[in-house]
VOTOR-345176 format. One line per field, with one value per residue: x, y, z of N, C-alpha, C in turn; residue in three letters. Coordinates in Angstrom, 3 decimals. Layout:
n.x <- (X,...) .
n.y <- (Y,...) .
n.z <- (Z,...) .
ca.x <- (X,...) .
ca.y <- (Y,...) .
ca.z <- (Z,...) .
c.x <- (X,...) .
c.y <- (Y,...) .
c.z <- (Z,...) .
residu <- (ALA,...) .
end
This chain:
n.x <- (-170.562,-170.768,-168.332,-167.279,-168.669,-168.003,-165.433,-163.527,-164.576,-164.939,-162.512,-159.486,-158.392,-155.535,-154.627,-156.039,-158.566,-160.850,-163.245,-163.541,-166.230,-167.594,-166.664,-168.064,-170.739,-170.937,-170.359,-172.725,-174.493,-174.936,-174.321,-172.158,-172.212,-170.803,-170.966,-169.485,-168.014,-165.954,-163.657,-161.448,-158.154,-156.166,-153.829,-152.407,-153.185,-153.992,-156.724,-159.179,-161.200,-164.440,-166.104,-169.396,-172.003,-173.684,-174.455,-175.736,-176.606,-178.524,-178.960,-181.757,-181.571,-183.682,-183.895,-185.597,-188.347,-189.376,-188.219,-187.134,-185.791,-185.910,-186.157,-184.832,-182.738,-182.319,-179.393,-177.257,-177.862,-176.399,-176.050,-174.323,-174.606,-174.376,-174.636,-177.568,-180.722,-179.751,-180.645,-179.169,-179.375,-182.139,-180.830,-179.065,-180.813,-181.986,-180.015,-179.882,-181.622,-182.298,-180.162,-180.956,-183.779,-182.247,-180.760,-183.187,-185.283,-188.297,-189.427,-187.916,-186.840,-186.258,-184.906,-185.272,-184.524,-187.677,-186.897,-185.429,-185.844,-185.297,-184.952,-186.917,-188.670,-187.078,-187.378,-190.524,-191.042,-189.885,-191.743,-191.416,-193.367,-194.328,-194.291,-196.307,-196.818,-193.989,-192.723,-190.431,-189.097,-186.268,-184.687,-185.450,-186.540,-186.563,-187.705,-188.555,-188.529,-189.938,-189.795,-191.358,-191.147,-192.255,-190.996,-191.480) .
n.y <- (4.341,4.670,4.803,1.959,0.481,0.867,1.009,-0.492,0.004,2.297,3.021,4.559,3.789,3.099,5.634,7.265,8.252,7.558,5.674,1.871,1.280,2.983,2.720,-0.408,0.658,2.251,0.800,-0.652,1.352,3.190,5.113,6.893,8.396,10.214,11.829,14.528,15.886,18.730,19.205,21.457,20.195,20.864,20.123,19.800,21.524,20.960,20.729,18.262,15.699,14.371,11.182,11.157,10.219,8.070,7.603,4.852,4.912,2.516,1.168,-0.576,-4.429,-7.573,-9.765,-11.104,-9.917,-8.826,-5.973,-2.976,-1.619,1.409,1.131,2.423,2.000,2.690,2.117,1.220,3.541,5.619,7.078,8.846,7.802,9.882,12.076,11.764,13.099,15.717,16.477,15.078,12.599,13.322,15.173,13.201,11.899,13.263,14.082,11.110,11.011,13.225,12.436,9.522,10.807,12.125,9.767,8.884,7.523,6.112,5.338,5.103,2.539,1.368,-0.727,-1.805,-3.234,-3.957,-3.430,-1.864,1.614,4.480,4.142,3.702,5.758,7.606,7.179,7.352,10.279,11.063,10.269,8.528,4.982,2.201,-0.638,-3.517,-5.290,-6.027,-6.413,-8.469,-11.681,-11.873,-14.437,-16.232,-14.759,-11.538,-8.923,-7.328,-4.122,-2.694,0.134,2.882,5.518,7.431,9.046,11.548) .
n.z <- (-99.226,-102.071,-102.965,-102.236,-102.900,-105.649,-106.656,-107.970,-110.457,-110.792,-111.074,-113.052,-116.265,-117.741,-119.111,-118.183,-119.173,-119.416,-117.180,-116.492,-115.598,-117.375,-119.890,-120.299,-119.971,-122.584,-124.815,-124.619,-125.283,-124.271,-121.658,-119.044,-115.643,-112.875,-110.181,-108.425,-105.561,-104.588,-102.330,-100.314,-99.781,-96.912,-96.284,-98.428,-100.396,-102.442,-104.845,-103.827,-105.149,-104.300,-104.699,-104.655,-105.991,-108.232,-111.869,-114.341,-117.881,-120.409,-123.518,-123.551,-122.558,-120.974,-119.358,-118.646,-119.542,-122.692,-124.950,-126.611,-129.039,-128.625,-125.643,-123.120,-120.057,-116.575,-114.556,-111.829,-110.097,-107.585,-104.740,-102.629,-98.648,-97.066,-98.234,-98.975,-99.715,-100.814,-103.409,-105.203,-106.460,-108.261,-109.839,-111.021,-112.035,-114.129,-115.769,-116.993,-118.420,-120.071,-121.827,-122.570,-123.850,-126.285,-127.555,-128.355,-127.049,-126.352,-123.725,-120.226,-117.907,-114.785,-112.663,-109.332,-106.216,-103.581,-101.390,-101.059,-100.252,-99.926,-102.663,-104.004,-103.698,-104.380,-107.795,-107.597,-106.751,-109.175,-111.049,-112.113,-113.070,-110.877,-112.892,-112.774,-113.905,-115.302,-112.793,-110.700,-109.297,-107.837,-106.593,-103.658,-101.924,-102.729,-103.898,-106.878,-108.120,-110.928,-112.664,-114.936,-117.311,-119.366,-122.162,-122.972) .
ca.x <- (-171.225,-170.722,-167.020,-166.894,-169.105,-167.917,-164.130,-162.983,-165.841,-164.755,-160.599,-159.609,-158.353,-154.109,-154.470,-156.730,-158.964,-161.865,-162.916,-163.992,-167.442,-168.294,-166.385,-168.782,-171.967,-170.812,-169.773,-173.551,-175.009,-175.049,-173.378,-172.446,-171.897,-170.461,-171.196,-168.364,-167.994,-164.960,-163.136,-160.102,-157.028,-155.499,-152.358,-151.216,-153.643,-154.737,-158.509,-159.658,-162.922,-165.032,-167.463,-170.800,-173.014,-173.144,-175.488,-175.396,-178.033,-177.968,-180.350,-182.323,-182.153,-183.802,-183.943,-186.990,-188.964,-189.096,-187.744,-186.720,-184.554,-185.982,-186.054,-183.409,-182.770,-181.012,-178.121,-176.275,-177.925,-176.677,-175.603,-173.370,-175.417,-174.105,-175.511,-178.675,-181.357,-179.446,-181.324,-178.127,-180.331,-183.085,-180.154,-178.468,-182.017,-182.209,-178.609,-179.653,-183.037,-181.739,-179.541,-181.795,-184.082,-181.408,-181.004,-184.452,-185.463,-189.362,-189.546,-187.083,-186.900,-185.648,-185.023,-184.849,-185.243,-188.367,-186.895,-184.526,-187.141,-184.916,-184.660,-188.110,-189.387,-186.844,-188.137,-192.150,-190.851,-189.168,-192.751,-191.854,-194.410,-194.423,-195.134,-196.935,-196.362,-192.677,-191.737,-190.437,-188.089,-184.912,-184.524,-186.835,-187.648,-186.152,-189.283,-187.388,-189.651,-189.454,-190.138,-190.785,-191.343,-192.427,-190.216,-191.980) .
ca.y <- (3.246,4.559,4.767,1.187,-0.454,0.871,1.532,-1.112,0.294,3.745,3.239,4.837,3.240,3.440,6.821,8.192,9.133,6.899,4.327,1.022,1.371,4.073,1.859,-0.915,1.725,3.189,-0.445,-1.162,2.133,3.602,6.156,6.510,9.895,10.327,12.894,14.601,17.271,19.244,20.325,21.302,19.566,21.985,19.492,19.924,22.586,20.821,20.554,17.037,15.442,13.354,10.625,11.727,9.659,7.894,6.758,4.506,4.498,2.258,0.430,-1.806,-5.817,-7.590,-11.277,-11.060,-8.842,-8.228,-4.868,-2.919,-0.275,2.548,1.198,2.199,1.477,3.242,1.416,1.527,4.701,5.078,8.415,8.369,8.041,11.311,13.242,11.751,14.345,16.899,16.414,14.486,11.704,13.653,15.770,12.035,11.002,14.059,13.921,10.189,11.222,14.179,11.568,8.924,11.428,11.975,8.690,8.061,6.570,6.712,4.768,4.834,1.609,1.701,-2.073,-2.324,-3.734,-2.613,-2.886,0.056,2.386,5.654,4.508,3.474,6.857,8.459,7.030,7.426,11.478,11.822,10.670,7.059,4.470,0.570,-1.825,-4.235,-6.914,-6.444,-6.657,-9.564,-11.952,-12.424,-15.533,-16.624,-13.730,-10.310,-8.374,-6.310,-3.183,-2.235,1.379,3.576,6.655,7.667,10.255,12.798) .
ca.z <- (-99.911,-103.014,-102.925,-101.896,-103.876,-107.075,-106.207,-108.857,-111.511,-110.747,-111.648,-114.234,-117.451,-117.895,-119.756,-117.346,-120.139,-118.672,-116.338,-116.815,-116.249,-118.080,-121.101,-120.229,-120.624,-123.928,-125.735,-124.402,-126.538,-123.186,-120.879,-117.256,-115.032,-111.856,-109.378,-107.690,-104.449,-104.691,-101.226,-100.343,-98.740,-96.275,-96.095,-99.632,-101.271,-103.907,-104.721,-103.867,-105.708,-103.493,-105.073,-104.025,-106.623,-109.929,-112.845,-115.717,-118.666,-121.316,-124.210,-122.641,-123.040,-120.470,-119.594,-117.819,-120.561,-123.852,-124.809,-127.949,-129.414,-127.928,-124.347,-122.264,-118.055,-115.430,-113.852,-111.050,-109.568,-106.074,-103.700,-100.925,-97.728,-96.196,-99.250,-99.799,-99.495,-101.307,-104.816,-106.141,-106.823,-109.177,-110.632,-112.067,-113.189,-115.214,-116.950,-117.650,-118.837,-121.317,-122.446,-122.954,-125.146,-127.264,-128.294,-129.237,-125.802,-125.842,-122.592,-119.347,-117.172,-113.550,-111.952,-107.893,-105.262,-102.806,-99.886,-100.888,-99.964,-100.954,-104.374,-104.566,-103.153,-105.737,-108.660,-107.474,-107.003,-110.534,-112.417,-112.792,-112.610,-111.267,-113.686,-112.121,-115.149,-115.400,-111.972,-110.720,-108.059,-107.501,-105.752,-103.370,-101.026,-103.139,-104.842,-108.049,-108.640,-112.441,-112.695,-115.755,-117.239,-120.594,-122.561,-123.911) .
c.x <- (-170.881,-169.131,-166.496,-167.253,-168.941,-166.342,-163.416,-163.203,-165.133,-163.267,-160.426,-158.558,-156.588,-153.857,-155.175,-157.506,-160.657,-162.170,-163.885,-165.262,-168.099,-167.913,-167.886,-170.208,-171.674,-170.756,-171.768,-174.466,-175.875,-173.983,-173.170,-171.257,-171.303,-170.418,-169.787,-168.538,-166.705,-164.642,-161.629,-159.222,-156.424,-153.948,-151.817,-151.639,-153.479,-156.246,-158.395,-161.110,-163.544,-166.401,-168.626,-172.016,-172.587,-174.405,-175.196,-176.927,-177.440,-179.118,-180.603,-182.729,-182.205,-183.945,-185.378,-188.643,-188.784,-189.270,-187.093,-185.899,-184.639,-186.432,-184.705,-183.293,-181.758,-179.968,-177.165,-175.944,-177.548,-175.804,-175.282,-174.180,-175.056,-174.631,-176.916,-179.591,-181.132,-179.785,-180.247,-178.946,-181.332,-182.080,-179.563,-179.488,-182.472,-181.488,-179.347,-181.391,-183.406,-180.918,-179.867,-182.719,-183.173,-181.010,-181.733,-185.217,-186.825,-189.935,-188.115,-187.480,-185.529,-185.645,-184.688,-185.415,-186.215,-188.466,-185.478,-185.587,-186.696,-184.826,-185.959,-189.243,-188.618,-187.192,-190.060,-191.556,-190.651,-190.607,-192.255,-192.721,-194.158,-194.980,-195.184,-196.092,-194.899,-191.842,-191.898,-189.126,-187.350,-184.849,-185.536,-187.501,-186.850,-186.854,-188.415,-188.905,-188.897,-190.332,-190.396,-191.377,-191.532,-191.986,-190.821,-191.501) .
c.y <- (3.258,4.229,2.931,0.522,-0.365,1.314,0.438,-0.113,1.526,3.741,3.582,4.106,3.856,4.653,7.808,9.072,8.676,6.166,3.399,0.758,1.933,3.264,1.061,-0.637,2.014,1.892,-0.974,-0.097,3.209,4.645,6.170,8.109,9.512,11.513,13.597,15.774,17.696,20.045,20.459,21.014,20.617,21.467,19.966,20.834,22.429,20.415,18.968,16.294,13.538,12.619,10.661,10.547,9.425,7.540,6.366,4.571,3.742,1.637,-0.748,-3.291,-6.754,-9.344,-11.882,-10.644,-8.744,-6.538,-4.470,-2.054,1.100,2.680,1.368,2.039,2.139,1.936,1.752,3.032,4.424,6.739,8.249,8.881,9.530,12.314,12.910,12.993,15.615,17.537,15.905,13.579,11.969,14.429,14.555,11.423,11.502,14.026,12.342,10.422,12.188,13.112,10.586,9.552,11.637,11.130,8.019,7.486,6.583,6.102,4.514,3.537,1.552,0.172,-1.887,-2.458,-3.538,-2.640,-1.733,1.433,3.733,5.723,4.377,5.073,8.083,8.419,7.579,9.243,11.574,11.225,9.277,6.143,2.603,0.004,-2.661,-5.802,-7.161,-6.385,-8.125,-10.085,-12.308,-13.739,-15.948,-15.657,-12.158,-9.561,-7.117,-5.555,-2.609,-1.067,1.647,4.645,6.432,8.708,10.916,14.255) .
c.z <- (-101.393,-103.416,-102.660,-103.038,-105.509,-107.188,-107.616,-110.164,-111.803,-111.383,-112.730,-115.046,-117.124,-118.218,-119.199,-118.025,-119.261,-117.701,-117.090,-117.050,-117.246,-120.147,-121.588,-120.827,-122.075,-124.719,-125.939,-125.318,-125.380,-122.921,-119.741,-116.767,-113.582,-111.088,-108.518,-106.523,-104.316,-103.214,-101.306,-99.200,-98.042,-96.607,-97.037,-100.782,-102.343,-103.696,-104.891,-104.452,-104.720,-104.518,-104.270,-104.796,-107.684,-110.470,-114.052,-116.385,-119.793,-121.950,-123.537,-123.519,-121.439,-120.535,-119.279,-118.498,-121.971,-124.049,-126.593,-128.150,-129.060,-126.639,-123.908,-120.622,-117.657,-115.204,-112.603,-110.662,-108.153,-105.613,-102.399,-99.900,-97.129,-97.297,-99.597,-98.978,-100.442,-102.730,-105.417,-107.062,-108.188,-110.087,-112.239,-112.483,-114.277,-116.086,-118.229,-118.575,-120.411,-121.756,-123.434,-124.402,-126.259,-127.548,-128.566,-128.089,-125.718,-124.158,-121.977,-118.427,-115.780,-112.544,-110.379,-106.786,-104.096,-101.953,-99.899,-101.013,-100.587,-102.254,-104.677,-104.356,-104.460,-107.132,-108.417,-107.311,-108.349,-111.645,-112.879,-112.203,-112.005,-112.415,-113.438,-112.955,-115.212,-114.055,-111.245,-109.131,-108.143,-106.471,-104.683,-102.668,-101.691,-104.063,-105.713,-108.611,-109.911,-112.103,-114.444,-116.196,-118.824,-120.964,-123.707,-124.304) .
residu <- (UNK,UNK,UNK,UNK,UNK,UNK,UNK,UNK,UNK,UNK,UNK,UNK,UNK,UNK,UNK,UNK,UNK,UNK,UNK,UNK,UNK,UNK,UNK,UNK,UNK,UNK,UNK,UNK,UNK,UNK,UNK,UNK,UNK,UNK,UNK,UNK,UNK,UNK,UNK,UNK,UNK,UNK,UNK,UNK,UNK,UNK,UNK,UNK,UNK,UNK,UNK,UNK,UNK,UNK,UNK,UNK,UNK,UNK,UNK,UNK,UNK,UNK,UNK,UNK,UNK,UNK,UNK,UNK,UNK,UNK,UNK,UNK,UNK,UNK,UNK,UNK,UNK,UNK,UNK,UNK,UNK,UNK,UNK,UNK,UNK,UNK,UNK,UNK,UNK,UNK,UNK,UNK,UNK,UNK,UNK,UNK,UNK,UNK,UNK,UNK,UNK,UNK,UNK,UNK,UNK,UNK,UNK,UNK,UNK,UNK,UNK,UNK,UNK,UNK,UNK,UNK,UNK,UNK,UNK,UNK,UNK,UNK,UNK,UNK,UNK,UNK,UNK,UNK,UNK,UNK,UNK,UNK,UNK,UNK,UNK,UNK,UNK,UNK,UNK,UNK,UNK,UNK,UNK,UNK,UNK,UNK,UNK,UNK,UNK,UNK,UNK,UNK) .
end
């Protein structure tokens, strides 16, 4: 899933210094991680890196909300179905979370949708909260749960 849905996102840049998303994140005053699982190829015995998971964080501007300079929002958390379970998930909420604090972040914001039940069960584990007021709908039947957390 993850490999698919972010297979453009994920390419890296001509110089193979970055990829595109992670550009995207940083231009935004943001960042973005990627999870990797390292096995190895028998065929040609070199170590292969498997995308396992990713996360972006970045300052938060919202269309939906007003928001300020020390909100920031996850992005484009997601873990490849064959690993979920394995704490990948709470590991990339922590990176983006230490992150976040260090740029001042006193509030995290987490947007999605609540019929993704694993993400909504991973956020309600990691200590973030609904906010009732800022969540909202996507089109006519898609209920967008805003999460968040206060960084203390």
């Amino acid at each position: 899933m993850v490999r698919s849905a972010l297979k453009s996102d994920l390419s890296l840049t001509k110089d193979k210094s970055t990829s595109s998303i992670r550009d995207r994140f940083i231009s935004e005053s943001g960042d973005f991680w990627v999870a990797f699982e390292s096995s190895r190829s028998y065929e040609d015995e070199q170590n292969c890196l498997n995308v396992v998971g990713c996360i972006g964080v970045k300052r938060r501007k919202s269309k939906h909300t007003e928001s300020s300079p020390s909100e920031y929002e996850i992005s484009r958390l997601a873990v490849d179905n064959s690993y979920r379970g394995a704490g990948i998930g709470k590991q990339l909420l922590q990176v983006a979370e230490v992150y976040s604090r260090s740029k001042g972040a006193t509030v995290l914001y987490a947007v999605t949708p609540s019929c993704l039940l694993a993400a909504n069960k991973l956020y309600d584990s990691c200590g973030y909260s609904i906010d009732d007021l800022k969540c909202f709908m996507a089109g006519e039947s898609l209920q967008m749960n805003v999460y968040c957390k206060f960084m203390m």
